[in-house]
C-alpha positions as CSV (number, residue, x, y, z in Angstrom):
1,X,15.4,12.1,155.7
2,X,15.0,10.1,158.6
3,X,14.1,6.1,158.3
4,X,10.6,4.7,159.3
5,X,12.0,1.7,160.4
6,X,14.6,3.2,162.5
7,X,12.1,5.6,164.0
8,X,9.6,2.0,164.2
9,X,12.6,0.7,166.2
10,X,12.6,3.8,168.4
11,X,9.5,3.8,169.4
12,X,9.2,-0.1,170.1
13,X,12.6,-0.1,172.6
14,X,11.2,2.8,174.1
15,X,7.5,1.9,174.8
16,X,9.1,-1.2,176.3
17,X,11.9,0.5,178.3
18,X,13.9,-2.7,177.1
19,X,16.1,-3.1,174.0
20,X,15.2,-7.3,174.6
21,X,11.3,-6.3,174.3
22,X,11.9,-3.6,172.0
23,X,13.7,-6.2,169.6
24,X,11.3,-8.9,170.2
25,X,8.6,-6.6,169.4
26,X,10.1,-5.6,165.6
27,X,11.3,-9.1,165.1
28,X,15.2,-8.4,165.1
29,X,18.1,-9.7,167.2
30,X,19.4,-7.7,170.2
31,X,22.2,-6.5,168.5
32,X,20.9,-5.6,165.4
33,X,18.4,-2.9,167.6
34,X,21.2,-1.4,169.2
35,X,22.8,-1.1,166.6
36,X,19.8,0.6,164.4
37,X,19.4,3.3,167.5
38,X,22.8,3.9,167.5
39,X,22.9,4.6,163.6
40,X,19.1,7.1,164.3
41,X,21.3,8.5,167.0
42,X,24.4,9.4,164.3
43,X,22.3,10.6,162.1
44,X,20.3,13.3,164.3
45,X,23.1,14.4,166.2
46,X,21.8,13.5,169.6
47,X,21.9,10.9,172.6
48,X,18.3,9.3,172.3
49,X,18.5,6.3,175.2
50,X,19.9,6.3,178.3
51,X,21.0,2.6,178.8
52,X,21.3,0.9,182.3
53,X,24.5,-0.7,183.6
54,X,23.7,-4.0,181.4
55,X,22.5,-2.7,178.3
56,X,19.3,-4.0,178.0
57,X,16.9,-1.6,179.9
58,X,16.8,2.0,178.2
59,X,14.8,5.0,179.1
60,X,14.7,8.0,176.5
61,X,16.6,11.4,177.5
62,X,14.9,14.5,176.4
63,X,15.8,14.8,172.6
64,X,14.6,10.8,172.8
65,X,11.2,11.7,174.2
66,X,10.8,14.2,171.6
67,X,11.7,12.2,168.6
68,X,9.4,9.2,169.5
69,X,6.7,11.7,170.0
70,X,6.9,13.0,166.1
71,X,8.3,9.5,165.1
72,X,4.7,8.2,166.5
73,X,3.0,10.9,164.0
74,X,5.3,9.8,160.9
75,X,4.7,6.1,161.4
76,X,0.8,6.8,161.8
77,X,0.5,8.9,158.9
78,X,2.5,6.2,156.9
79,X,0.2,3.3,158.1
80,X,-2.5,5.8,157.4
81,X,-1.5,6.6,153.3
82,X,-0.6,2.5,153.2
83,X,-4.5,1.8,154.7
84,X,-6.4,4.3,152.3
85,X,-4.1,2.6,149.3
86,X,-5.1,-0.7,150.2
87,X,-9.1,0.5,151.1
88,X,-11.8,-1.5,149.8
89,X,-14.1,1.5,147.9
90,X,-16.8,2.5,150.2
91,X,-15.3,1.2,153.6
92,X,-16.0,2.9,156.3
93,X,-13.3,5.0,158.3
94,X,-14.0,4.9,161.8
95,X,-11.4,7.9,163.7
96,X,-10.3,7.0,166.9
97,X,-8.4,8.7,169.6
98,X,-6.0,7.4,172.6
99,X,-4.6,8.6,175.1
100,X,-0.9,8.4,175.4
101,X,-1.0,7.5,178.8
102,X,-2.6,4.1,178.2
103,X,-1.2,0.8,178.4
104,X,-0.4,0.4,174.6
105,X,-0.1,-3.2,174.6
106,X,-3.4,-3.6,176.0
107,X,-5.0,-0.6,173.6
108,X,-3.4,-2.3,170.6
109,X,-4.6,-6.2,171.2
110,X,-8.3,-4.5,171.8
111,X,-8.3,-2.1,168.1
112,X,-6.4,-5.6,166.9
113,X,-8.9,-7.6,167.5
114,X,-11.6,-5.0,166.5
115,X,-9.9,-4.5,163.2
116,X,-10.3,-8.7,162.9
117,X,-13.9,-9.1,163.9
118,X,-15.0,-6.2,161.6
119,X,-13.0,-6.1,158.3
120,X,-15.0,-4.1,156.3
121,X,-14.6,-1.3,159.1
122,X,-11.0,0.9,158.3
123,X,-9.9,2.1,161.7
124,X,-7.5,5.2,161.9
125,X,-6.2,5.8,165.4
126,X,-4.3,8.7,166.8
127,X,-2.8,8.8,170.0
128,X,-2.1,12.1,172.6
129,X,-2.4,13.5,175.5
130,X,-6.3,13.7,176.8
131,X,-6.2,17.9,176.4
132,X,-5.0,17.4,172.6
133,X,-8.0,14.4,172.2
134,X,-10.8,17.0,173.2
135,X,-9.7,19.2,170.6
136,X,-9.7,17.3,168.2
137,X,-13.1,16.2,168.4
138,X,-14.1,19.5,168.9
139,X,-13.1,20.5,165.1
140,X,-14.3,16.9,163.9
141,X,-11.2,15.8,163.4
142,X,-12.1,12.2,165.5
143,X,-15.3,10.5,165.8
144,X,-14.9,8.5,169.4
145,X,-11.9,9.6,172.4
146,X,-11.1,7.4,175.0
147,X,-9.9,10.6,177.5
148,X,-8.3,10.5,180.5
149,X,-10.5,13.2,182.6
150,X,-11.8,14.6,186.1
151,X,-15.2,12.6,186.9
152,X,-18.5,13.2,185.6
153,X,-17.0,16.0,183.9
154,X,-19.5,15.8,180.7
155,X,-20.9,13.7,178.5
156,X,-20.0,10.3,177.6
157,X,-21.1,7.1,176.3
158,X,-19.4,5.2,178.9
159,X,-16.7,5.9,181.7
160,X,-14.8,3.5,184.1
161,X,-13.0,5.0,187.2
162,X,-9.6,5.2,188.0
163,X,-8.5,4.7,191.4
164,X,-5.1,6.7,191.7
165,X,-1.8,6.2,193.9
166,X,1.6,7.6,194.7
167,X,3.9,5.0,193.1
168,X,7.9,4.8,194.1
169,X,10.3,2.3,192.6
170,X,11.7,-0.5,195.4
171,X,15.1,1.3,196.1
172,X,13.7,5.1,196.6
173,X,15.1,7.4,198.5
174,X,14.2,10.9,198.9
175,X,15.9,14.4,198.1
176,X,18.3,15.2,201.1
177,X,16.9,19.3,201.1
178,X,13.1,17.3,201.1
179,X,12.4,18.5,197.8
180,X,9.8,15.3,196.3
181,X,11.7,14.7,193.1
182,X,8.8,13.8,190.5
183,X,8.1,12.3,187.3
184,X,5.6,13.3,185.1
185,X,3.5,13.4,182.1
186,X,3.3,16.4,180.2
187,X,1.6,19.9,181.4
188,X,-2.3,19.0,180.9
189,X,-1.8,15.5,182.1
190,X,-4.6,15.1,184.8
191,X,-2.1,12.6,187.0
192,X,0.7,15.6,186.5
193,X,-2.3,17.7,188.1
194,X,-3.1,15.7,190.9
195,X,0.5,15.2,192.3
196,X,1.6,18.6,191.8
197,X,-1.8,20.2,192.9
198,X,-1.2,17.7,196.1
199,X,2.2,18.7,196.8
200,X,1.2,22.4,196.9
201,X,-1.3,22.2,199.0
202,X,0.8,20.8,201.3
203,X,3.2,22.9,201.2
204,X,5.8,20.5,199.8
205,X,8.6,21.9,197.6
206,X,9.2,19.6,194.2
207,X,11.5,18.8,191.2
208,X,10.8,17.2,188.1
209,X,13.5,14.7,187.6
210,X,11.6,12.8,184.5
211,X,9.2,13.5,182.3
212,X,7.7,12.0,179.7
213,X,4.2,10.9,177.1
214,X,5.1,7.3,177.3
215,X,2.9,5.7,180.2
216,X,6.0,3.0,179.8
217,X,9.1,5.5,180.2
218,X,7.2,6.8,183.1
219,X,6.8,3.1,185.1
220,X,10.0,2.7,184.0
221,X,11.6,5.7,185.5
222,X,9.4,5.0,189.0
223,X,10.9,1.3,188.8
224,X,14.3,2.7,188.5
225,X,14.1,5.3,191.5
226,X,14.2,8.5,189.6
227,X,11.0,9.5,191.6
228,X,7.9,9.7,192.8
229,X,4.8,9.5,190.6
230,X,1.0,9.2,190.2
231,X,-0.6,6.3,188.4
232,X,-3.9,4.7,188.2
233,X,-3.6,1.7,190.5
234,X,-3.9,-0.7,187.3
235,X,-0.7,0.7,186.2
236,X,1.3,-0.5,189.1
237,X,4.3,-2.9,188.1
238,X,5.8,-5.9,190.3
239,X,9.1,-3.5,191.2
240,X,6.7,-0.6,192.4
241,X,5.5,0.2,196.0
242,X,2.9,3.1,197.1
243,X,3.2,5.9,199.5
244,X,0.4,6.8,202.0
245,X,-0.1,9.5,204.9
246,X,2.5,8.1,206.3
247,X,4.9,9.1,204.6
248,X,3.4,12.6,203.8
249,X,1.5,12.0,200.8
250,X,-2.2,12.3,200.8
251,X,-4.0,10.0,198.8
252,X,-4.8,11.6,195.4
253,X,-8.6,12.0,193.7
254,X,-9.4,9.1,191.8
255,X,-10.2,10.3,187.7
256,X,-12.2,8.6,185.0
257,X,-11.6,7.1,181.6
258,X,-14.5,8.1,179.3
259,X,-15.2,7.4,175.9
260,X,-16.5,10.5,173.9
261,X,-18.3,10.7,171.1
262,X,-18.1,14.1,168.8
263,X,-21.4,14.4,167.9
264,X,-24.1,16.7,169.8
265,X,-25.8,15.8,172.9
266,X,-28.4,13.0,172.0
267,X,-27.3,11.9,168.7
268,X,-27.2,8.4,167.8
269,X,-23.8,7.1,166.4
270,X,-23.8,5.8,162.8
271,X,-24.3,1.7,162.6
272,X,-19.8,1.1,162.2
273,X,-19.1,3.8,165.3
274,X,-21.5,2.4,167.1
275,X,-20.2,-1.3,167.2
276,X,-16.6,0.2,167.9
277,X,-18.6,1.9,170.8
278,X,-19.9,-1.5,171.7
279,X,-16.5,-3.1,171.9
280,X,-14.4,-0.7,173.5
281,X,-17.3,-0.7,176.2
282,X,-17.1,-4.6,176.4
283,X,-13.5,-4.6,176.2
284,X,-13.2,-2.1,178.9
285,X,-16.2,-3.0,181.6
286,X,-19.6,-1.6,181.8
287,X,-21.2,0.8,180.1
288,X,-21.9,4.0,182.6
């Protein structure tokens, strides 16, 4: 059976792309991180980082990428069964869902400091990709959706736009048959639409050479040179640079982040959704 904490450790060094940050972020020394991946790696039988040169920066290989993405279920249903035991009776549960492809240190100091303000509020957050978000709420299965989405494409309580870019690490350089080597997020993944979508229409052939869930692992592979990807201008990092017309890449659609509520056109939220509606909305910018 495989160990939470292990998987915890996981997770951590690769939302991070660093085993420093990753070890900072669990509370353990360097060392001691490495050396908790390298037993998780023993004991599944696979390569789960790829480390750099020095050690420290890691990005996941494909057997990684799909570990972290069950290890995120395990750990949530864990904190979940750890929540309800420790429930006041009649707290309210309040379901939230994420997308993946959201800055997650941002998203967790905002439900952090929800969770603070109101304690007699339980929140249970899931995270995925925007297509597996509207499904859920479809069968009830989350009361509010932050959702990655094309613009003004329903109804919402609030939505912000995204202003989108082609983003390339410092020391790119392109395929030598022109082939745009690309990394993306997974099929559904409006920013995977855009640049592929993009790319076709201009008759450009392309490669994926990463892909990946983890809005981290995907600035991280831009920042190391392993392509060419598109990412909400927010999301830019100090080692990234952005490609224009001039270099044959037309500028992509913006989208929209939109918070979704599950109920029916018109229906008030209950009194505890309806303050987590209220400070997403602050946290985020103004209300639509």
């Amino acid at each position: 059976m495989l160990d939470l904490e292990l998987l915890k450790t996981l997770v951590c060094v690769v939302e991070e792309g660093s085993f420093t940050r990753g070890a900072e972020r669990v509370h353990r020394t360097q060392s001691t991180v490495s050396q908790q991946i390298a037993k998780l790696e023993e004991r599944v039988g696979h390569p789960l980082l790829q480390r750099d040169r020095s050690g420290k920066q890691a990005l996941p290989t494909e057997q990684g990428e799909l570990l972290v993405h069950y290890a995120r279920r395990l750990l949530a249903m864990a904190q979940e069964a750890e929540d309800a035991l420790a429930a006041t009776p009649g707290q309210v549960a309040l379901r939230l869902g994420v997308p993946e492809d959201f800055d997650a240190r941002r998203m967790s100091g905002m439900l952090a400091g929800f969770s603070a303000a109101h304690p007699a509020l339980r929140l249970e957050t899931v995270s995925g990709m925007s297509s597996d978000l509207q499904r859920r709420l479809v069968h009830g299965e989350i009361d509010l959706a932050l959702m990655k989405r094309e613009p003004g494409s329903g109804e919402c309580i609030a939505a912000w736009p995204e202003r989108l870019v082609w983003a390339v690490g410092q020391g790119f350089a392109p395929d030598a048959d022109g082939a745009v080597p690309l990394v993306l997020f997974p099929a559904g993944c409006i920013y995977r639409l855009r640049a592929v979508r993009l790319l076709e229409k201009a008759g450009r052939p392309w490669r994926q050479a990463f892909g990946s869930q983890s809005l981290t692992s995907v600035q991280a592979a831009v920042a190391a040179g392993l392509g060419v990807s598109v990412l909400p201008r927010s999301a830019l990092l100090a080692e990234h640079r952005t490609l224009g017309r001039a270099a044959g890449f037309e500028p992509p659609p913006p989208t929209e982040l939109a918070l979704v509520g599950a109920g029916p056109r018109g229906m008030p939220l209950g009194r505890g959704l309806k303050q987590l509606a209220d400070y997403l909305v602050g946290q985020l910018g103004t209300r639509r």
